[in-house]
C-alpha positions in Angstrom: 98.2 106.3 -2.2 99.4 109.5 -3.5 100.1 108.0 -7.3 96.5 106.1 -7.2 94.2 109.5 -6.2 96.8 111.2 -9.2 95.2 108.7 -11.3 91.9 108.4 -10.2 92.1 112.6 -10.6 93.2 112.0 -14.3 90.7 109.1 -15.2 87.9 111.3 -13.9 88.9 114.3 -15.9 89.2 112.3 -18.8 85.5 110.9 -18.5 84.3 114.7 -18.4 85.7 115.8 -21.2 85.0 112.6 -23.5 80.9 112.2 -23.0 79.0 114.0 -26.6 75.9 115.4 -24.6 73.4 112.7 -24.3 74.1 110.7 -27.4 74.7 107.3 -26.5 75.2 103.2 -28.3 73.8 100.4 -27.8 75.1 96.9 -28.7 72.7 93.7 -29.0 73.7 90.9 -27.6 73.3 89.1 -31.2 72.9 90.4 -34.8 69.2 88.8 -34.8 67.8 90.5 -31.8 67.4 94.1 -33.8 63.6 93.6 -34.5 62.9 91.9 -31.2 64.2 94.7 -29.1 62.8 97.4 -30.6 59.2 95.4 -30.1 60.6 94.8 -26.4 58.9 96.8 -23.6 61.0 98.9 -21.1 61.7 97.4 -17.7 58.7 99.0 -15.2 57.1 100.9 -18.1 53.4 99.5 -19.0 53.0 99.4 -22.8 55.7 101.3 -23.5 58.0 99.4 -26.3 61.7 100.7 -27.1 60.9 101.8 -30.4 58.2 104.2 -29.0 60.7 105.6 -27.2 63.8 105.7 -29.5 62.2 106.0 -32.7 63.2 108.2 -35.8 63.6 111.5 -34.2 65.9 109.9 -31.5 67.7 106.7 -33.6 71.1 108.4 -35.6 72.3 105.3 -36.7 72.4 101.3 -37.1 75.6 99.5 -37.2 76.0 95.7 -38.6 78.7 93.8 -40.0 79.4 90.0 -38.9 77.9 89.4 -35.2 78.2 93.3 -34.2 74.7 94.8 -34.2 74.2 98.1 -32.3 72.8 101.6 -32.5 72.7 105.0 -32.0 70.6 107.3 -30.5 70.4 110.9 -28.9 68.7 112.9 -26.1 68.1 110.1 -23.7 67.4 110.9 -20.8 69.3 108.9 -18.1 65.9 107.1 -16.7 65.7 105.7 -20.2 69.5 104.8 -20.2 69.2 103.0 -17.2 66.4 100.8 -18.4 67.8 100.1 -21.5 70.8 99.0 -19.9 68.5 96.0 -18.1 67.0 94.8 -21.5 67.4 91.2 -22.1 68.7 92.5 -25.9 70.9 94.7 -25.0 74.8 93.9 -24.0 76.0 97.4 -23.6 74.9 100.9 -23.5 77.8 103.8 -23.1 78.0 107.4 -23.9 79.0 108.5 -27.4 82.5 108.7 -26.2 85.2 111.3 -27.8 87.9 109.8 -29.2 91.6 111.4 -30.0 94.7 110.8 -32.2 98.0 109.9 -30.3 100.1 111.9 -30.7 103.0 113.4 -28.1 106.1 115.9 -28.2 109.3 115.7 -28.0 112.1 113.5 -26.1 114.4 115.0 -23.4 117.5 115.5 -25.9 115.6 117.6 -28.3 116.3 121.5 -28.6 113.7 123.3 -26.5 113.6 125.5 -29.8 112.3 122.1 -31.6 108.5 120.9 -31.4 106.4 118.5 -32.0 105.6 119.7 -35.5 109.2 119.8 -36.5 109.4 120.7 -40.4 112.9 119.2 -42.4 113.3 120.6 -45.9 114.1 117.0 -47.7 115.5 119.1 -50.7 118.4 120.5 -48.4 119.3 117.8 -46.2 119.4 115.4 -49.5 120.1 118.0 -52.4 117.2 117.0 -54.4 118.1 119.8 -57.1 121.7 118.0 -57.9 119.8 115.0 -58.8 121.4 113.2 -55.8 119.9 110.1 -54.2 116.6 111.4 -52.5 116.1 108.7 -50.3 113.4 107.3 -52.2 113.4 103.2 -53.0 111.4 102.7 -55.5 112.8 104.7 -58.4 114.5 102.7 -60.9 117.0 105.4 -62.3 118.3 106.2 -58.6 122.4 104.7 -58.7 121.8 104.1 -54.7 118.9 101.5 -54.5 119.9 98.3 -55.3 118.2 95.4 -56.2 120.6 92.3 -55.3 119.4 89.2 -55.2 116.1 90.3 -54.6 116.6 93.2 -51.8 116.0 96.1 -52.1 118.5 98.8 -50.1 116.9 102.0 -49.0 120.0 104.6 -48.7 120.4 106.7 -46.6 116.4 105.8 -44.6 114.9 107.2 -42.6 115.6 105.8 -39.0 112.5 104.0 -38.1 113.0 101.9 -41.7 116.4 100.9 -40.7 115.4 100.1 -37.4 112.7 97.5 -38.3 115.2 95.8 -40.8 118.3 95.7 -38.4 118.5 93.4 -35.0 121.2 95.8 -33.7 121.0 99.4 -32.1 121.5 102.2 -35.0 124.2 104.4 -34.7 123.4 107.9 -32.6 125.6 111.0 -31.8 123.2 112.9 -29.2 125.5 116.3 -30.4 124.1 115.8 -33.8 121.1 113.3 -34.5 122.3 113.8 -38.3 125.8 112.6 -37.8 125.3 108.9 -38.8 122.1 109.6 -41.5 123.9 108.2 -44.5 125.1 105.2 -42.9 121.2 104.2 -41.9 119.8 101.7 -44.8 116.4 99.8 -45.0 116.3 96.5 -46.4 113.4 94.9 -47.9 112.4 92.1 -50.2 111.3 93.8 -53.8 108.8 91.0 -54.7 106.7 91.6 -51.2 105.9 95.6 -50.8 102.1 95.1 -50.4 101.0 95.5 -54.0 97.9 92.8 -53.4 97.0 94.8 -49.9 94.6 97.6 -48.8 95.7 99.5 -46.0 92.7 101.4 -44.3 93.4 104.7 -42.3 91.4 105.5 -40.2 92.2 109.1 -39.6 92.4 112.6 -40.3 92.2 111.5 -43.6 94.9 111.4 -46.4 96.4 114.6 -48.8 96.3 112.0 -51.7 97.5 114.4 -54.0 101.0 114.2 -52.6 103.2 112.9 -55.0 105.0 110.3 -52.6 101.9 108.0 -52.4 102.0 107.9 -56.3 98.2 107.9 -56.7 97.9 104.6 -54.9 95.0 106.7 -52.2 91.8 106.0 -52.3 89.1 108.2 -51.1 87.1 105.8 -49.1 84.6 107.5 -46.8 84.4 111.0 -44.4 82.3 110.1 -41.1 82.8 113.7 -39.9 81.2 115.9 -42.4 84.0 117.8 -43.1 84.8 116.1 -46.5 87.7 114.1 -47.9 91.2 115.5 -47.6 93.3 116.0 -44.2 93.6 119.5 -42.8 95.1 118.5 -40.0 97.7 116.4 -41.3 97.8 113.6 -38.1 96.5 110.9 -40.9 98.7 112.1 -44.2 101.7 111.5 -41.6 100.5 108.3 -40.5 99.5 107.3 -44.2 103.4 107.6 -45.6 104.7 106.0 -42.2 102.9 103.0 -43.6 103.3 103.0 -47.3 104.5 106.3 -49.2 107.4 106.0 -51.4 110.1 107.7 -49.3 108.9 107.0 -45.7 107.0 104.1 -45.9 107.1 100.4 -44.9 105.1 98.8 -47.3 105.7 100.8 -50.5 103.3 99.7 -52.6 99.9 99.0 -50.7 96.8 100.8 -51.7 96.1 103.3 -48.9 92.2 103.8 -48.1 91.6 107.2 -46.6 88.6 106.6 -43.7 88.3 109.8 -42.3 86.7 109.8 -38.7 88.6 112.9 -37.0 88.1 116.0 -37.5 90.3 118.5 -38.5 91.0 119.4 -34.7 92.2 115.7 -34.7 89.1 114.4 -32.4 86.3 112.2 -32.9 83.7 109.8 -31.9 82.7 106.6 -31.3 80.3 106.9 -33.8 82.3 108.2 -36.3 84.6 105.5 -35.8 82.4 102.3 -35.7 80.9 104.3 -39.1 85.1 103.5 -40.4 85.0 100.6 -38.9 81.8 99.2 -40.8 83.2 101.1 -44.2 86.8 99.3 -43.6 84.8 95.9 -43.2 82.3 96.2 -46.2 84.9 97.5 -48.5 87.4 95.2 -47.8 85.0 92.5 -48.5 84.1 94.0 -52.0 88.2 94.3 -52.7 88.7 90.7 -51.5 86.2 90.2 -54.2 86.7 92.0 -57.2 90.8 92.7 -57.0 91.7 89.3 -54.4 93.4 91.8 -51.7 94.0 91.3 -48.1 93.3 94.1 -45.8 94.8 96.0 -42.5 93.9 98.6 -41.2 95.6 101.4 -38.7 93.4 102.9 -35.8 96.3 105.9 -34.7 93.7 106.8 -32.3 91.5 105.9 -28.9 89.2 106.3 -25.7 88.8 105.0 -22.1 88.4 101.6 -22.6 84.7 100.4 -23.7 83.3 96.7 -24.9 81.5 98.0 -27.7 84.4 99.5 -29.7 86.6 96.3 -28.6 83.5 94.1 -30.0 83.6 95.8 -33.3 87.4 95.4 -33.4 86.6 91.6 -32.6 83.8 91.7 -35.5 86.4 93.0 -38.1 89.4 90.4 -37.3 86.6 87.8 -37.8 85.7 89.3 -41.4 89.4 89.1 -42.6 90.5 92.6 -41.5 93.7 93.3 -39.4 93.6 95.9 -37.2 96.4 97.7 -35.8 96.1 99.7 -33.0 98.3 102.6 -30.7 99.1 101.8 -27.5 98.1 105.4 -26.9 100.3 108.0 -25.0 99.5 108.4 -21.5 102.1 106.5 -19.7 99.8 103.9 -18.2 98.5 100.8 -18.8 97.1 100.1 -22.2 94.0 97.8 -20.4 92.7 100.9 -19.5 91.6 102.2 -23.4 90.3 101.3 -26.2 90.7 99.6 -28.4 94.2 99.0 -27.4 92.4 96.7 -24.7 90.9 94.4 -27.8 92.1 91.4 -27.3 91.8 90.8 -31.3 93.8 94.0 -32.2 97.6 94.3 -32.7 98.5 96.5 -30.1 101.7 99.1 -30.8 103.8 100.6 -27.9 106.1 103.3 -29.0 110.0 102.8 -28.2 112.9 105.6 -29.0 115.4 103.9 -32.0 117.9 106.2 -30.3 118.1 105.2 -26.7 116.6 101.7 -27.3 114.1 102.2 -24.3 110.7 102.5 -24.1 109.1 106.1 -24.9 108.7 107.8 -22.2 104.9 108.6 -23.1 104.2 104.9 -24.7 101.4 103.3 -22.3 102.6 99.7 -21.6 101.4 96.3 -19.8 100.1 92.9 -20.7 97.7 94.6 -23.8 101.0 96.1 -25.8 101.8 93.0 -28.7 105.0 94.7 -29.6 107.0 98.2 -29.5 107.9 100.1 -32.9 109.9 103.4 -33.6 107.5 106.2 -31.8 109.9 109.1 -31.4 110.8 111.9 -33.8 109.7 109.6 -36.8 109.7 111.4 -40.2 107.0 111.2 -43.1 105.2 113.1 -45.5 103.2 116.6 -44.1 100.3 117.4 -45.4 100.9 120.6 -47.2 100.5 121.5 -51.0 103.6 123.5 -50.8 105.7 121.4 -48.5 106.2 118.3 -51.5 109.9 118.4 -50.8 109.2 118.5 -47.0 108.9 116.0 -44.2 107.4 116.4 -40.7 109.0 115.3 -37.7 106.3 114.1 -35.2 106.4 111.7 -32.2 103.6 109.4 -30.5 102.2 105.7 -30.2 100.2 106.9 -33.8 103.9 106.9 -35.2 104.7 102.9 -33.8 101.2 101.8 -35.1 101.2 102.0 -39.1 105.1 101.1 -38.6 103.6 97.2 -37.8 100.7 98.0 -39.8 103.3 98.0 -42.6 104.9 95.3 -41.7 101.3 93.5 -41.1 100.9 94.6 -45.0 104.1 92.7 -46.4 103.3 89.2 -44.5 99.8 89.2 -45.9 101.6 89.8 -49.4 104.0 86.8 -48.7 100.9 84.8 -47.7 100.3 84.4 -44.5 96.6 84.4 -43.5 95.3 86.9 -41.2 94.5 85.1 -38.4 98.9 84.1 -38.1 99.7 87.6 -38.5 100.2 88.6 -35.1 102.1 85.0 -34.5 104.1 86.1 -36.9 105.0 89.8 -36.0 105.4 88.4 -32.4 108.0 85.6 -33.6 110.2 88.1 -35.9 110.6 90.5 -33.7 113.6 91.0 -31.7 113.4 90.1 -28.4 114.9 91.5 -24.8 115.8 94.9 -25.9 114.7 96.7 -23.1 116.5 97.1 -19.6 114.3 94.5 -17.8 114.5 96.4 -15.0 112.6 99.4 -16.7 109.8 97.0 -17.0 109.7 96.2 -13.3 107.1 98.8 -12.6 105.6 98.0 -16.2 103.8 95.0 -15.2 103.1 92.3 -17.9 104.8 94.7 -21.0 106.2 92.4 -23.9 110.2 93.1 -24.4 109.6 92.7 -28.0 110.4 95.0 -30.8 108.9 94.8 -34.9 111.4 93.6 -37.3 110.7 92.3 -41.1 112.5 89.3 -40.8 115.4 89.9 -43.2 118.0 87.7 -41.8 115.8 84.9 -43.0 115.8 85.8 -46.6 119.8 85.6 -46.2 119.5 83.0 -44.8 117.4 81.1 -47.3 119.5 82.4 -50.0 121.1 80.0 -52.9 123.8 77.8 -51.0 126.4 78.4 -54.4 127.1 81.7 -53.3 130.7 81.9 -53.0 131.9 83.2 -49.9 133.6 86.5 -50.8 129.7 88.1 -52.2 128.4 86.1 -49.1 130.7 88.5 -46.7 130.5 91.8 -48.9 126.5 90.9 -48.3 126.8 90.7 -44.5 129.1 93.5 -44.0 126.4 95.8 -46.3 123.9 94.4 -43.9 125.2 94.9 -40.7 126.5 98.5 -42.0 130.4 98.4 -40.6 131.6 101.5 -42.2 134.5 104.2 -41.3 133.3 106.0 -38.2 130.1 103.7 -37.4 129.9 101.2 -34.5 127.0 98.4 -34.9 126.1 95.5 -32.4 126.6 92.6 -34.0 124.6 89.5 -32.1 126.0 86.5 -34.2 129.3 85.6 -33.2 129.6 83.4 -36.0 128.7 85.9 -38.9 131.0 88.8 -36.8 133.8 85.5 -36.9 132.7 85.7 -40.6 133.9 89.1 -41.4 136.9 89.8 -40.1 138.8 88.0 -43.5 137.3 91.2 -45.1 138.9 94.2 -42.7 136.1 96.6 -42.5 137.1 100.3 -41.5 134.9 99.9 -38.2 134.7 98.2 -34.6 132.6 94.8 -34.5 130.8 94.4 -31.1 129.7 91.1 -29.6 126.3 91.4 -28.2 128.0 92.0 -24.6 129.6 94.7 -26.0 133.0 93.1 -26.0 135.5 93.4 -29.1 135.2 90.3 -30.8 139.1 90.7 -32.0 140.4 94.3 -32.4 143.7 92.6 -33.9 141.9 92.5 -37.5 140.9 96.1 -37.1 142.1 98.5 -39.3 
């Protein structure tokens, strides 16, 4: 009883804070019924039609696209709201509802000295000015990235890119979270990095000008007022986790800045079915003119409400993918929006480290799938921090992760109605402790993975068996010092004629044969 007036406590206080005066939405119950319910009289009103009451000092703004048809209109008074709500047009009428980016701090082993807005100088930690590998896996004159057989290796990655391209746990000294950094790789197939997709952010917006997106931004639209460019730097973070050259998943896509938070990182649900709308129309016209396939990444969200979750519907019908946080208030996911839309892909967060799930990540039957949420690095936002990254932590990390990954299948070819399937069916499964999902009714144990293993195994059968092996042991990462989960007995069987400098686990962390080990 305690835990449910704790919650009811929260919802309540939430609900104050996230109603914009007396602006409110409307949604029609179908695109055609615009004109017929602004001719429409008002339930116990004589002569009194809608559009004499909300007319053009009142209306703000009409949204359309596909079978979403609704509006927007201020300083109603609640006798007005209550009588449009019994209109035989209308579906739904809610408040112009804040919404916020989700973001969170820090996990329990982090330095209380460290914060959320943890800044890493890249040039130190990877001596940049020696003209050492930078991490970066797209430059052809860099010794360290490899392009065998048609993967591409990402030395030295950054974790939550090794993550999505390994089954196993990655290796993790809790005295120092930089001990095992060079052994952490991200592999990727170099013909499929999103070069025929737009990725829409709908944001803070995007510092374009940063030179690990490589001029591949595009300033789409601002819904706030505030203009182009990201001051706050939630959607420039979020932007490389997706597809910069150093931290991102997809590393070629062409990133559409849709700016619909402010630079205090809050919006509205106006300003976000405005991106929503843009996203749509625009990725019609580049479907088009340039034949790419869209996705788009919604780091962001409300109490849960129909008329955002119908416009997320409306979009997945047009052809757009939209990819959603969980959001970060350790509770069901049902309960906001649009994480509730049945149409979205919906991201938990989970910690790479401890393979659990995040302690903030909200959860249940409307999560799709868990992706790297905590202390993920990617680009910041500042003209003088090029050579910088920022360290930040949240369900807006885990989102453009699969929004990434969303990006490559549409570049292999798979249609956008499958891509969920097809997330859902790469992913690893039964990572989590099943009895930390006991109280977590309905939550998928299902993490994001790019389906690597099935590009090796699809390779060319007359590879002879000694590059087969130096492949797998590159893959799994056996090196001096580092301890991997291997979960094939048969390719662990495989390696031990080679005599790796390492310990190969079974996936019930047994030693397969520590005879054979150096």
């Amino acid at each position: 009883m305690k835990l449910i007036n704790l919650l009811t406590i929260w919802y309540l206080s939430t609900i104050v804070q996230i109603v914009h005066g007396r602006e409110y939405v409307i949604r029609l119950k179908h695109k055609d019924t615009l004109q017929k319910f602004f001719n429409s009289k008002l339930l116990n009103s004589v002569g009194s039609k809608v559009k004499d009451v909300i007319g053009n000092d009142k209306l703000d703004k009409i949204y359309s696209f596909g079978d979403f048809n609704c509006l927007s209109a201020k300083n109603l008074s609640i006798d007005i709201v209550e009588r449009l709500k019994r209109n035989p047009f209308v579906a739904d009428v809610v408040p112009n509802l804040a919404f916020e980016m989700f973001e969170k701090g820090s996990p329990w082993y982090t330095s209380e000295d460290n914060d959320d807005d943890e800044v890493d100088d890249e040039s130190e930690d990877e001596d940049d000015d020696e003209g050492n590998d930078d991490g970066d896996d797209d430059d052809d004159d860099d010794d360290d990235d490899e392009d065998d057989n048609g993967i591409n290796v990402q030395y030295g990655a950054p974790r939550h890119l090794g993550r999505i391209s390994s089954r196993g746990q990655l290796p993790f000294d809790i005295r120092n979270e930089n001990e095992f950094k060079e052994f952490i790789h991200y592999y990727y197939e170099d013909q499929f990095k999103g070069s025929n997709i737009a990725a829409y952010i709908l944001d803070t917006g995007i510092y374009a000008e940063h030179p690990d997106f490589e001029n591949r931004v595009i300033v789409g639209a601002d819904m706030t007022g505030e203009g182009p460019g990201d001051s706050n730097g939630h959607g420039t973070h979020v932007a490389g986790i997706l597809g910069s050259k150093t931290f991102g998943v997809a590393k070629n896509v062409t990133l559409v800045e849709v700016k619909v938070l402010t630079g205090r990182g809050s919006g509205n649900l106006t300003t976000v079915l405005s991106g929503i709308q843009f996203a749509v129309d625009h990725c019609r016209l580049m479907r088009e003119t340039q034949g790419k396939q869209c996705v788009a990444n919604m780091s962001l969200g409300t109490v849960r409400n129909n008329i955002i979750n119908a416009a997320i519907h409306e979009a997945f019908k047009a052809g757009l993918i939209m990819v959603v946080a969980a959001g970060n208030s350790n509770v069901s996911a049902c309960w906001t929006s649009p994480a509730s839309a049945k149409n979205a892909i919906t991201v938990g967060a989970f910690d790479d480290r401890t393979e659990t799930i995040a302690y903030f990540s909200n959860w249940g039957a409307c999560v799709d799938i868990f992706a790297p949420g905590v202390k993920i690095r990617s680009l910041s936002n500042s003209p003088e921090s090029h050579h910088k990254h920022v360290t930040h932590s949240g369900t807006s990390m885990a989102s453009p992760v699969v929004a990434g990954l969303a990006a490559i299948l549409l570049d292999k070819g798979v249609e956008p109605f499958d891509v969920k399937d097809k997330l859902l069916h790469l992913s690893t499964k039964d990572v989590f402790n099943k009895l930390t999902l006991f109280f977590k009714y309905g939550t998928p144990n299902k993490i994001a993975y790019n389906g690597i293993e099935d590009f090796f195994e699809n390779e060319d059968d007359a590879v002879d068996e000694e590059e087969e092996a130096k492949n797998l042991l590159d893959r799994f990462r056996i090196f001096e010092a580092v301890y991997p989960i291997i979960d094939n007995y048969e390719l662990a069987e495989k390696l031990k004629d080679y005599k790796p400098s390492g310990t190969v686990y079974s996936s019930d962390d047994e030693y397969l044969d520590p005879s054979w080990v150096n």
